[in-house]
N, C-alpha and C positions, 0 to 999 in steps of 0.2 A: 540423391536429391541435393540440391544448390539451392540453403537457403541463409538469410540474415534474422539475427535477434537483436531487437533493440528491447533495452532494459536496465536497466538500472541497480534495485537495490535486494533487499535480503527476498522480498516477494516473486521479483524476478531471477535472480539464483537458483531457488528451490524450483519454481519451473522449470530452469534448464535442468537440474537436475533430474526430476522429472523426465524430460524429455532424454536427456543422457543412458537412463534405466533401459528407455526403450530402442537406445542406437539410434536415435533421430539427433542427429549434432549438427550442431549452423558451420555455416564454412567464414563467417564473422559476427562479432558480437556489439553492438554498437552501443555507446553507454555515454552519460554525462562524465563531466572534468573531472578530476580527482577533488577534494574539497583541501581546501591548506587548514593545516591543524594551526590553535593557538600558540604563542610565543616563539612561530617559530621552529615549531617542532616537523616539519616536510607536512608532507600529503598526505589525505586520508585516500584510495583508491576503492572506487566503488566494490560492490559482491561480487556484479556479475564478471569485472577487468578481473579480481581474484581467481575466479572460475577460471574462466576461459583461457586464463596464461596456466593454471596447472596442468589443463588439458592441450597446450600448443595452436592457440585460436587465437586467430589476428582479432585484434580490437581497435578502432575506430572510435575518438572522445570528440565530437564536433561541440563546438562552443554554440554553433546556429545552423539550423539543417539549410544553408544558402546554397544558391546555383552551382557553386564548384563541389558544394558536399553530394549535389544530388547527381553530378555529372561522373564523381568517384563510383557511384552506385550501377549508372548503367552504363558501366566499360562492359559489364561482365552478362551474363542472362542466367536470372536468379527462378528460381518454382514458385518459392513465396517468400514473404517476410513475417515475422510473429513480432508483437508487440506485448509487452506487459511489464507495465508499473517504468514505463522509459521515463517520464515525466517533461516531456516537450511535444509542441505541435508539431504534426509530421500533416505535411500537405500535401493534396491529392494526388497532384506531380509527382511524388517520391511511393504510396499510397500502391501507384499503378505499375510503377517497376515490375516488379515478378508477375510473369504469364498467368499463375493460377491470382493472384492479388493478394493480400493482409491480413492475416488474424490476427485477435487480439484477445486474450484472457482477464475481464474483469470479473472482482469479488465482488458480486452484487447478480440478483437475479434481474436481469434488465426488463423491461425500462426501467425498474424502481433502482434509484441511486446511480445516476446517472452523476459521473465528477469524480472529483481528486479524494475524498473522503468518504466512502462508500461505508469502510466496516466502523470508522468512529460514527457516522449518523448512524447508524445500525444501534450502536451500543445506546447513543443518544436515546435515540426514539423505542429501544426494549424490542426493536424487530427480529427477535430470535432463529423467525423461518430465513435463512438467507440463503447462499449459494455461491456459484461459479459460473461465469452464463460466455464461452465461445463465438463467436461476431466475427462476420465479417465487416474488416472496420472500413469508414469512411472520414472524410476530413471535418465531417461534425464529431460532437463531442460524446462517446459513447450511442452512435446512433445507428449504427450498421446493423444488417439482416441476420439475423441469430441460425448459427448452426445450430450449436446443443448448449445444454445447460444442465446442472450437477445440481439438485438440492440439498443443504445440510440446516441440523435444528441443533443452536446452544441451549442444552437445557439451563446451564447456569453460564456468567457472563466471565470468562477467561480475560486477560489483558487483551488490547489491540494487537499485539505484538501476537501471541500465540492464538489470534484468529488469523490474521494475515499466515501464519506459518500452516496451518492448518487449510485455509481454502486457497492458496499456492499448490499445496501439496495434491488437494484433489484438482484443482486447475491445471497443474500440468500433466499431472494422469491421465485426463478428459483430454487433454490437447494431443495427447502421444497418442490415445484409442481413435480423433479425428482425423490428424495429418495423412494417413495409408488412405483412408475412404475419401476423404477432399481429393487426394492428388488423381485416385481412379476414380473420381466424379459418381459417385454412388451415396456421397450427403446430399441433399440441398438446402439451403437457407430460407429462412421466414422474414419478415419484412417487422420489425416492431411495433406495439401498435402505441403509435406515440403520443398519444389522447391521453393515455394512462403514467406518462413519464415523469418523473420526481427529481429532482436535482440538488446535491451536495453543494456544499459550498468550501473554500479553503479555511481551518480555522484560523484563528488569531491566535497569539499567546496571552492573552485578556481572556480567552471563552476556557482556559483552563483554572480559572477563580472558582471554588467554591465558598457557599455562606453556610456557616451551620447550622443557622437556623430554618436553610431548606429541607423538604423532603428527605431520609437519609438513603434511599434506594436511588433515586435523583445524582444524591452525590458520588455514589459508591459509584455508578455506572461511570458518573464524569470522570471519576479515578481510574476507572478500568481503558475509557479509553483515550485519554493520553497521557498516561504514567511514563510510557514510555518513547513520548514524543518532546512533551515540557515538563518544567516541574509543574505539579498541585498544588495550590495556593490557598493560603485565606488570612485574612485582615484582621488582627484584634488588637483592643484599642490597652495598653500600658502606659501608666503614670501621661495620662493627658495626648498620648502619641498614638497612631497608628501604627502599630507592629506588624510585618508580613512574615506568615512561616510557611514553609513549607513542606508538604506531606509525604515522607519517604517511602512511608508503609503502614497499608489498610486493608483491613478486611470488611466481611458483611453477614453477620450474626444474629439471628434471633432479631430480623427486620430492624438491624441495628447497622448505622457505619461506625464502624471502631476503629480511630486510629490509631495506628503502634508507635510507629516514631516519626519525628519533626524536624526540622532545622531551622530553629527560630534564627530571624534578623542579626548577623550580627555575633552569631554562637556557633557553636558544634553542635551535630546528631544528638537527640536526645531522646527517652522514650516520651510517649504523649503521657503519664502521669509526670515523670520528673517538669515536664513542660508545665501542668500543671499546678506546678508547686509551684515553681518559678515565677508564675505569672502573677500569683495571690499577691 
């Protein structure tokens, strides 16, 4: 098999690894730019460029999937192409390259969480039933005909970060049990029923403010999911000022958010009693 992965980051990674386990390897792996680190210090290069050069896989960073990117794609005649967590629009044009067409691996049991942020609204809204859901993709925005689909239930709420590693993990499992039966044409696809469709939205660095005096299940969930996207915030007012500190680490006890330590405004790590004290 001759195919391409587009993909990006730590989510897309553990798919290819995934799909590595089972001998199913892309013959390229197509990924965003490297990120330039601060001061100066080079590039950051994405998971999947790390992958792929330890295993000897050309990689492809297009700035914009344009005419000469998509003209590069069909020198060649590819089976298929897989998609997950690329983080660009890939148009129909590019979509129809490979003779069998596109898969695509979202965390989310489709239609519901349709978008860029599937497992934070999940954490958001306490939807615990979630999943893994296989598609064949289209140039709309998670809307393609659903091969198969994985369910998993968090009993309690892990970081974003270790649900993403987690329905990756069964995501490229499902994908590597799919690609042998896609390619001998013995799956078929459903059509979504898109009456029933939900749609994420991208956050902001603002939607990760907590207030204290919200619900504390509320905030604990906000902490879970993006602790490890921004930092956690919240606002308290010192000697006439608004102070912002922010939340290193928290837990969720006895229908309690407890938090451990803080970085207030302007200071070092400290725990949330020294904060305490500090504050009076």
């Amino acid at each position: 098999m001759k195919w391409v992965f587009f993909g990006t980051d730590e989510f897309a990674a553990v798919v290819l690894r995934e799909l590595h386990a089972k001998n199913i390897i892309p013959s390229l792996v197509i990924c965003a730019p490297d990120i330039p680190l601060r001061r100066n210090k080079g590039f950051e290069s994405p998971a999947t460029k790390k992958w792929a050069h330890h295993y000897n896989i050309p990689v492809i960073q297009p700035v914009t999937l344009n005419k000469e990117f998509e003209l590069i794609l069909q020198k060649k005649i590819w089976d298929f192409f897989v998609v997950a967590s690329y983080g660009k629009i890939i148009s129909q044009q590019i979509l129809d390259i490979p003779r069998k067409g596109t898969l695509n691996v979202h965390p989310s049991l489709l239609p519901q969480y349709r978008g860029a942020s599937p497992i934070e609204t999940a954490i958001i809204d306490d939807s615990k039933q979630t999943g893994v859901t296989i598609m064949e993709m289209d140039a709309k925005m998670d809307h393609g005909p659903i091969i198969s689909y994985v369910e998993h239930t968090f009993d309690e709420w892990p970081s974003a970060a270790e649900i993403r590693r987690t329905l990756a993990t069964i995501g490229g499992s499902e994908l590597a049990n799919t690609i042998p039966h896609w390619m001998n044409n013995t799956l078929t696809s459903k059509e979504q029923n898109h009456s029933e469709a939900t749609f994420t939205k991208k956050f902001l660095k603002s939607d990760a403010q907590v207030n204290l005096e919200d619900n504390d299940y509320d905030n604990f969930r906000k902490f879970q999911a993006f602790r490890d996207w921004n930092d956690i915030y919240f606002f308290i007012k010192k000697n006439d000022t608004q102070m912002r500190v922010v939340i290193k680490n928290a837990h969720f006890s006895n229908n309690a958010f407890i938090i451990d330590k803080v970085v207030p405004e302007g200071r070092k790590e400290m725990s949330y009693q020294q904060f305490l004290s500090f504050i009076e």
